[in-house]
DOFI-313649 format. One record per atom (N, C-alpha, C): residue in one letter; x, y, z. Coordinates in steps of 0.05 Angstrom, whole numbers, plus 5000, padded with zeros to 4 digits. Example, Ala and Ser with C-alpha at 12.3 -4.5 7.8 and 13.67 -1.06 7.14 Angstrom:
A526448865156A524649105156A526449345156S525749555142S527349795143S525850015157
***
This chain:
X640727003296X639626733295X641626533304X640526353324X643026153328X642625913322X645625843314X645125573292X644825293320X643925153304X642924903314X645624663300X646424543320X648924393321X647024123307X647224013292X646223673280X647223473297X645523253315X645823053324X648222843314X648822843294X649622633280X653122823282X653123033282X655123213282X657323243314X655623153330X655923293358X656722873367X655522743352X657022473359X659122443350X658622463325X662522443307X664022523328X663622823332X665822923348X666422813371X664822663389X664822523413X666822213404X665622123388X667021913373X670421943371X670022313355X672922223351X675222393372X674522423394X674522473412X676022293435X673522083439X674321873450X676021643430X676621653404X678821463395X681221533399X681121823402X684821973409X684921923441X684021793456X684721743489X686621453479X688221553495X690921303492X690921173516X690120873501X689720673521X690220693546X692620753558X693520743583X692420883598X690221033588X688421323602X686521173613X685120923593X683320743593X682820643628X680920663639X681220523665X681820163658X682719963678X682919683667X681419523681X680819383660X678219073660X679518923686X683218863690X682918643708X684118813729X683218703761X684518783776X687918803790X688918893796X691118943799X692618723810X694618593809X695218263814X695218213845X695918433861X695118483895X692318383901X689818463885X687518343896X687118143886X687917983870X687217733861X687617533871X691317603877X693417433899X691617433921X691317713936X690217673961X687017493964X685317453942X682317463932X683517073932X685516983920X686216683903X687316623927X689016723947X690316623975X687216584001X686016803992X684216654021X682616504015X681316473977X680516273978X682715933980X683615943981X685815723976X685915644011X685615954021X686515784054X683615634064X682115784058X678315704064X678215434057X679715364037X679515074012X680814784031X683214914043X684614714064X687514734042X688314884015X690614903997X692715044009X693714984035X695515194054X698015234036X698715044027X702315194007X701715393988X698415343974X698315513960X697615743964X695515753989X695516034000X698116194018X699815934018X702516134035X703916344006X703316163979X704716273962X703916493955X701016553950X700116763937X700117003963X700016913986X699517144007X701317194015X703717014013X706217144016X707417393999X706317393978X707117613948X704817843962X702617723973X700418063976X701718173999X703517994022X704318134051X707718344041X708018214020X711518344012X710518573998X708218593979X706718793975X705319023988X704418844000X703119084024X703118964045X704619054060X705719024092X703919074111X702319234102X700719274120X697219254122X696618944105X694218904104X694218694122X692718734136X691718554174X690118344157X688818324142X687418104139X688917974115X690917994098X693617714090X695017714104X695917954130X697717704150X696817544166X693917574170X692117354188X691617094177X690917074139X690616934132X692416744122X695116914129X697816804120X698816554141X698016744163X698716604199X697016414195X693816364183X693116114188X693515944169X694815964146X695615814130X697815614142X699315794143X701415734162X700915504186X699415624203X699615514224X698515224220X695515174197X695114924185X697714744177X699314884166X702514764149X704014694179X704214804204X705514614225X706914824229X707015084222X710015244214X708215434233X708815354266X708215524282X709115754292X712615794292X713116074290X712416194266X712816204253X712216404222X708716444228X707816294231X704116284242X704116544257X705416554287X705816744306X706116944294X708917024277X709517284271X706517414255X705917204244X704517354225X702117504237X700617304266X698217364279X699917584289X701317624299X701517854315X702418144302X703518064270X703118304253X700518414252X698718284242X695718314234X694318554266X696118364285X693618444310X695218714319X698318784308X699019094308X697819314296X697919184270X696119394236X693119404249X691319194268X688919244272X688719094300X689019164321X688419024344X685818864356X684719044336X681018894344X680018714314X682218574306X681418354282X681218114293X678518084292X676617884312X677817584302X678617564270X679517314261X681917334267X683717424270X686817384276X686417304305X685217454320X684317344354X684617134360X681716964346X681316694349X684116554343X684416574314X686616404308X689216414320X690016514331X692516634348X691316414374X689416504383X688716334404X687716134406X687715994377X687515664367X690415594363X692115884353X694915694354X696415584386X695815834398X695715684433X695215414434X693215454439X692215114441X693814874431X694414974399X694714784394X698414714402X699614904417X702514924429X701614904452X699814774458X698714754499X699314934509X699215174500X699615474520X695815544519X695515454551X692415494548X692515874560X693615944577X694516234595X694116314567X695516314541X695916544528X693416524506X691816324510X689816234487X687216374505X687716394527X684716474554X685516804538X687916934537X689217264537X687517314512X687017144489X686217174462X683117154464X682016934478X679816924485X678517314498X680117274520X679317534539X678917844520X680617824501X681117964481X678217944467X677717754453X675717814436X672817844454X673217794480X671317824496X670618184500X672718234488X672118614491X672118644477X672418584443X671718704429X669618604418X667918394421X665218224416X663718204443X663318404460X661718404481X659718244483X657618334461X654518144466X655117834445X658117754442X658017524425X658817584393X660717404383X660517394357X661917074348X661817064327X662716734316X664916674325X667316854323X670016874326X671116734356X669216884363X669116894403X667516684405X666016564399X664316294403X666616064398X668016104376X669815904357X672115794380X672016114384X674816054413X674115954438X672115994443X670715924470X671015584467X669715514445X668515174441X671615044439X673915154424X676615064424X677915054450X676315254468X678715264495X676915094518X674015034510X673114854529X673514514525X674014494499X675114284488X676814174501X679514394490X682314324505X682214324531X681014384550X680614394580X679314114586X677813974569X675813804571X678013544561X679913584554X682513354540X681613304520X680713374497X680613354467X683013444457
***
């Protein structure tokens, strides 16, 4: 005859079970301070808060070296702040780690512009022209910036 385990028996043990898991086993409620930084820096750069997104995305790029989208958003923080070499380095980290990151493109080729190097802002343009064939925002953004500056705006 086989015995029949009691409901109320088969929870205890589940209960006491799960009270002996030691916290640290626990998965955690907040995310790791890398995505938050990175999550609090682009909103900050989106906002127009450029020192403060240099600060927080500077801590996610020393962290992780090799995320293309905080050194892109680092370079346009940057490049908002006037701090056009450090802008550069950073676009052209981003466009090593990912060569076809359609927002480092543009902005690299808005920092042109905005250093009257139109030759190297058309190279950025031409660029996102192959990797946005039938069109995308990025490549629209750059187009309307470089007919602008051609136009003396």
């Amino acid at each position: 005859m086989m015995k029949m385990i009691k409901p109320w028996l088969a929870i205890g043990a589940i209960v006491a079970i799960a009270s002996g898991v030691p916290a640290a086993a626990m998965p955690s409620v907040t995310p790791p301070a890398a995505n938050t930084d990175y999550r609090d820096g682009e909103r900050a750069a989106k906002d127009g808060h450029y020192k403060e997104a240099v600060a927080l995305l500077s801590k996610v790029v020393q962290r992780e070296p090799d995320n293309a989208d905080a050194h892109n958003y680092l370079g346009y923080s940057l490049r908002k702040l006037g701090e056009f070499d450090k802008a550069q380095a950073h676009y052209r980290t981003a466009l090593q780690l990912k060569p076809d990151h359609k927002a480092a493109l543009e902005y690299y080729g808005e920092l042109f512009l905005q250093i009257k190097d139109l030759p190297r802002a058309e190279e950025q343009l031409a660029r996102l022209e192959r990797v946005c064939p039938s069109g995308c925002t990025e490549r629209s953004e750059l187009e309307k910036a470089v007919k602008a500056f051609k136009a003396g705006s």
